[in-house]
Every structure is written in structure tokens, then in C-alpha cells.
C-alpha positions in Angstrom: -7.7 13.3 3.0 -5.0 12.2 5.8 -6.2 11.8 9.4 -5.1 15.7 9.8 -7.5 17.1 7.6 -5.6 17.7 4.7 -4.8 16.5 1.7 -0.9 15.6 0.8 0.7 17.6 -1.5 2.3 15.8 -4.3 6.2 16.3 -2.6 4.8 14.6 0.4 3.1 11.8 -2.0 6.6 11.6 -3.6 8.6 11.3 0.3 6.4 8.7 0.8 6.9 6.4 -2.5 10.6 7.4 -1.7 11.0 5.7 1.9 8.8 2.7 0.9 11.5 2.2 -1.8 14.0 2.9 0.8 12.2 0.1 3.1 12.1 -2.6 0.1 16.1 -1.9 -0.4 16.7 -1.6 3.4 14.9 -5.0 3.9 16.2 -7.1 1.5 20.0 -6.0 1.9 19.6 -6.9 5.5 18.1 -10.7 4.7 21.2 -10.7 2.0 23.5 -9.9 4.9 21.9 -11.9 7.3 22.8 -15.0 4.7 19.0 -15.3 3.6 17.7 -15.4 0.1 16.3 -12.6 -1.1 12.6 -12.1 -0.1 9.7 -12.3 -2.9 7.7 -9.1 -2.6 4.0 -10.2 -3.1 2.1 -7.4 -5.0 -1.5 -7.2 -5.0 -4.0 -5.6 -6.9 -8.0 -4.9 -6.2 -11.0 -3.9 -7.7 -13.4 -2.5 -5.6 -16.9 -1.0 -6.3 -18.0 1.5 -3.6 -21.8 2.1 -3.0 -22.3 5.7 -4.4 -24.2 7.5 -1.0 -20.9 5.5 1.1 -18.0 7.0 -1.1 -16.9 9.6 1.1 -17.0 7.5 4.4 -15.3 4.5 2.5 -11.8 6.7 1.5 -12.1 8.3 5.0 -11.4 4.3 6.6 -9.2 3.3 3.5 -6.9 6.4 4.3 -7.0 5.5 8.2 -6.1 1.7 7.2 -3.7 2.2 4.7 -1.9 5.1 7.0 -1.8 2.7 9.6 -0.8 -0.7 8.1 2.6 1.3 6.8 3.2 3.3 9.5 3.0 0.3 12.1 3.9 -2.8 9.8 7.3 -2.7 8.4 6.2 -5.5 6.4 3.7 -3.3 4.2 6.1 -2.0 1.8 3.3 0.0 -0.3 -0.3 0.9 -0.2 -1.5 3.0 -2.8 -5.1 3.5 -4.2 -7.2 5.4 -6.9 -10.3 6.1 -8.2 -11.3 5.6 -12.0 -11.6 9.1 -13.3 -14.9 8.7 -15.1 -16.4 6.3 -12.2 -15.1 7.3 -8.5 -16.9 4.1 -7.0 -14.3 2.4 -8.9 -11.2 1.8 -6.6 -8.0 -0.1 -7.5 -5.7 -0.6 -4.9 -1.7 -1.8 -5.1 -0.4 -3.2 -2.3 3.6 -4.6 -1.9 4.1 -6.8 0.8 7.8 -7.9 1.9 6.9 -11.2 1.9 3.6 -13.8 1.7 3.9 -14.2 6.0 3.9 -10.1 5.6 0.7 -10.5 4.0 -1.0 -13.2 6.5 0.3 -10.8 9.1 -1.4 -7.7 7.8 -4.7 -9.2 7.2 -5.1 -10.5 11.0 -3.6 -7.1 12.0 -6.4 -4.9 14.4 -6.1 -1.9 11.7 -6.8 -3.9 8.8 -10.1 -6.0 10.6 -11.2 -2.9 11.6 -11.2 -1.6 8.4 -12.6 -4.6 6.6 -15.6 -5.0 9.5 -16.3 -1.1 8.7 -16.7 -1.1 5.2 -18.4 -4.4 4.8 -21.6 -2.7 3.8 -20.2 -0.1 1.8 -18.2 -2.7 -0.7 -20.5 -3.5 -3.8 -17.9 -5.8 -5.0 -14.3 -6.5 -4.2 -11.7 -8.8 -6.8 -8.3 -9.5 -5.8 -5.6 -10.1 -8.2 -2.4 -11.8 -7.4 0.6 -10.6 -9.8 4.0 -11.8 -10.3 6.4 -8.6 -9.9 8.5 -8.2 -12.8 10.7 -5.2 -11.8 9.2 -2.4 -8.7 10.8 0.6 -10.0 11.6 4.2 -8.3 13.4 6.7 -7.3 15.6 7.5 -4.5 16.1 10.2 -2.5 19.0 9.2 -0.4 21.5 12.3 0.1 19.3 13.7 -3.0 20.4 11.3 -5.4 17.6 10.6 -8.0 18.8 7.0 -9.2 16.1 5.0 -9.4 16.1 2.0 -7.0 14.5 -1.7 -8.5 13.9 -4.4 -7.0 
């Protein structure tokens, strides 16, 4: 559920993977213009267990925090998450970050300790996994053009 109630509908969903592309290309070709090296996306991935009677209340502050942290950090390239099919208190989460210091900056962000102070309780277990991108793949949607766009 988004904070209005409803659920996305899959052409929203697909907007949204759209522009974060958009953001990864936007923000690497202006460190390449500016002279920089290209910035190392970090991509993380977690496991979280969810206690059963808390399920509901946990996705309502992970879709509040992850909503925010894009929407307000242009460092937080990507949020998704997802629920195993046979176990919903299983949640895996994939997060791209613009950078390591884009990282540091979202986890001392008000949103994110907010979210991490709120669902303390309601987190049976949590494992983060640190990954080495070897190609973020998608498509664009820039003047309707459905090339994808890797990075």
C-alpha cells in the first residue's frame, strides 16, 4: 500500500523503475561531465524475517521509508522489496545507492531512523548482503523509447 491508500498499479510500478534508471544515467553523466570518474553504485541486498502478528504494520513503515528515502534523497537510486510467496514474513529488500557516502547518508537520514527505531521489535532477524553490481539493467522511457539503459 502507498501512503494514499492504494496500491500501484503495475504502469506506475514500471514509471518508477523507469526514472530511477533515468536518475542512475542522469547522475553519472553529470560526474562524467563534471571531469569525475564514474561513481560505483553500491547495491544491497536483505533478508528480513517479520514477526507474523506485526506483518501488516511492518510493510505499512517500509512503504513510508522507502517512499521517502527516494523521493527526498537523490542519492537512493532504488528501493525495492518483496515477500517470499510461500512465507510472507520473509522480506528481501534491493537497494542501489549512487555511491558508498549515498549510503552513510541514508542511514543517518530522519526517515530511515525512524523507520529502523519503529520496527525494531517487529524484525525477527535482519542479514545484509553486500554485492558487487555486474551490469543494472532497464528500460527507458525517455520520449517512449524502450532501449534499455545499463549501467
Amino acid at each position: 500500500m502507498t501512503l494514499r491508500g492504494r496500491r500501484p498499479s503495475r504502469m506506475e510500478k514500471m514509471r518508477n523503475i523507469v526514472a530511477t534508471i533515468g536518475a542512475i544515467t542522469l547522475i553519472a553523466g553529470q560526474e562524467q561531465a563534471a571531469g569525475q570518474a564514474e561513481p560505483t553504485p553500491m547495491v544491497r541486498i536483505a533478508e528480513l524475517e517479520i514477526e507474523p502478528a506485526q506483518l501488516d504494520a511492518y510493510k505499512a513503515m517500509l512503504a513510508e521509508e522507502q517512499e521517502s528515502s527516494v523521493r527526498l534523497e537523490p542519492g537512493v537510486l532504488m528501493l525495492h522489496s518483496v515477500a517470499i510467496a510461500d512465507d510472507p514474513t520473509q522480506i528481501r529488500l534491493l537497494e542501489v545507492y549512487a555511491s558508498r557516502s549515498a549510503y552513510e547518508a541514508h542511514i543517518k537520514s530522519p526517515h530511515f531512523l525512524k523507520y529502523k527505531t519503529s520496527t525494531e521489535k517487529m524484525v525477527r532477524s535482519l542479514k545484509l548482503i553486500d554485492t558487487r553490481p555486474i551490469l543494472l539493467c532497464a528500460k527507458s522511457a525517455q520520449q517512449g523509447m524502450t532501449a534499455p539503459s545499463c549501467k
